[in-house]
N, C-alpha and C positions, 0 to 999 in steps of 0.2 A: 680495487675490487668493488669497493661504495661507487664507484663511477661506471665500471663497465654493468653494472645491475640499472643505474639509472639509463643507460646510454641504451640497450637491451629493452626496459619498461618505454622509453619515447618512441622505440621501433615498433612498436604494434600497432597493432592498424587499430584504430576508432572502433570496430564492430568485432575482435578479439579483444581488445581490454574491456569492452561493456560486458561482454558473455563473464570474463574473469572476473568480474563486480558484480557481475548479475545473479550469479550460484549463490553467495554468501548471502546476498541481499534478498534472494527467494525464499532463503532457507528461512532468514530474520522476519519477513513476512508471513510466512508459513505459521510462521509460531505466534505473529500478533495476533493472524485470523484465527487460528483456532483457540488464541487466549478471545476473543472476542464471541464466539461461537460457543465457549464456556461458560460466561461472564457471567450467567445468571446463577450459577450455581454457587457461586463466590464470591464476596467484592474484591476482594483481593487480586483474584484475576481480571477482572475489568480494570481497575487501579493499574497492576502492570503493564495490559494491555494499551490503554491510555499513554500509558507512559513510553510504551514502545512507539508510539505515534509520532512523542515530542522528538527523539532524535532521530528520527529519519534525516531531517533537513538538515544536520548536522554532519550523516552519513554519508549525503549527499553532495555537499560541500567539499570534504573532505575526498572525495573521488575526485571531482571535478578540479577541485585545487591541485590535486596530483598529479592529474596531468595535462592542467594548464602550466604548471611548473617540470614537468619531463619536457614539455616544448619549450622551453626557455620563455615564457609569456607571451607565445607566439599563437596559442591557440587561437582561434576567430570564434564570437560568441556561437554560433553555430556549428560549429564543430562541440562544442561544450552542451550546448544545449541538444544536442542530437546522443550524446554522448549519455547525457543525463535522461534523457527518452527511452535509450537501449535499454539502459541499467534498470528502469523502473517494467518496461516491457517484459524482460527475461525474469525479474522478480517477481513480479504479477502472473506469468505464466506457471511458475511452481506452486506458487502461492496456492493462484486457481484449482490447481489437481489435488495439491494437501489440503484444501477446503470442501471441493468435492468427494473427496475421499472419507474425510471425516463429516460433512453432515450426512452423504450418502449411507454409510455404515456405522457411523457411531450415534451420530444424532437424524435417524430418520424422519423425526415429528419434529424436525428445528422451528421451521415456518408454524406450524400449528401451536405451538408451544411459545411463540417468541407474540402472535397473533392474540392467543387466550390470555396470556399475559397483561397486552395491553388494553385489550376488552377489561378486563377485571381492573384495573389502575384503572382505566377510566370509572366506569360503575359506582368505586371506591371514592373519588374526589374529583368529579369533572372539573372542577374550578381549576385545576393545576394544569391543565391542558389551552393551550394559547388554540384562536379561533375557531374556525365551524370543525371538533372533530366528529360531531355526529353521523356525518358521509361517510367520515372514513373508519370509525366504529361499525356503522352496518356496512359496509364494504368487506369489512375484514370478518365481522360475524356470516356476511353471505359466502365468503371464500371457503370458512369451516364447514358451513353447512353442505355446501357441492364438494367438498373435497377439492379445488381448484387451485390448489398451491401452487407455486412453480418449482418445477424440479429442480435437484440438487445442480445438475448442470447446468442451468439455469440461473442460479442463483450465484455458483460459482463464476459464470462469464460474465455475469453482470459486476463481482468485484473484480474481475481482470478490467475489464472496460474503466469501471471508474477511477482505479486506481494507475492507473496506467493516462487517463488523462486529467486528472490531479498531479500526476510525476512529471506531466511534460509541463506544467504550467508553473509547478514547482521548480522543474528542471531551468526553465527561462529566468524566471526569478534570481536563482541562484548563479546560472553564469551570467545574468550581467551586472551581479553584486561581483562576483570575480574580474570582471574584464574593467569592469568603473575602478575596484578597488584594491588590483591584485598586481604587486611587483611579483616576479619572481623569485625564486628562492630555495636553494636544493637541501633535501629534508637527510 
């Protein structure tokens, strides 16, 4: 039975096993951004969120090791590294929508709030602040004053994009730590 389940997992194609990694992984991201999205309201939630950061790569790993070992160690780094691109892509796209969702309707002054924020820390002890932030203190006080935020969609495609090309660079990383260092081995 343990056999015909692994035999069944190596039969999927590369762009169905990512989507099947991708859900669980979007939902996990969903909840670090909006732990991060929160973070000011508690350190605790930023500490968590943080911490949801540190095992991604582990997450990560742990995918790609599966089923570089469902192909009997036959995967090619690119097929692994593509693999680890999908998974981060289909997670960043849910992410994206539970991020928009929630600053759009729960936190709609996020940017103005996250802006005044940093204006005030600064005001408070410029010294703690590394090089010229003075531009970018009146940059962000000019943004309150026109109302010129960037929309929540906006702000959400901007963490699908980044996060999505921090997971392929991550992704590369990780399979050719797997293909340098990785016998097979059925789990």
């Amino acid at each position: 039975m343990l056999q015909t389940m692994h035999d069944m997992e190596h039969q999927k194609s590369l762009f169905k096993q990512a989507a099947d990694w991708g859900l669980p992984f979007g939902i996990y991201l969903s909840v670090m951004a909006s732990g991060f999205i929160f973070s000011d309201k508690h350190i605790a939630i930023s500490a968590f969120a943080l911490a949801m950061v540190l095992v991604i790569p582990f997450l990560i790993y742990r995918w790609l090791k599966k089923r570089y070992n469902a192909e009997g160690g036959k995967s090619s780094f690119s097929n692994l590294w593509m693999m680890g691109i999908l998974i981060f892509m289909g997670g960043s796209l849910i992410a994206s929508g539970v991020s928009y969702a929630v600053i759009e309707f729960l936190r709609p002054n996020y940017f103005y709030e996250q802006a005044q924020h940093l204006i005030t820390q600064y005001e408070q002890a410029p010294e703690q602040f590394a090089g010229n932030m003075e531009e970018v203190i009146s940059l962000l006080r000019l943004v309150i004053e026109k109302h010129a935020a960037p929309r929540s969609v906006e702000l959400a495609l901007t963490g699908f994009w980044a996060c999505s090309f921090a997971g392929s660079l991550l992704s590369a990383l990780i399979a050719a730590l797997i293909k340098l260092t990785g016998k097979p081995h059925n789990d």
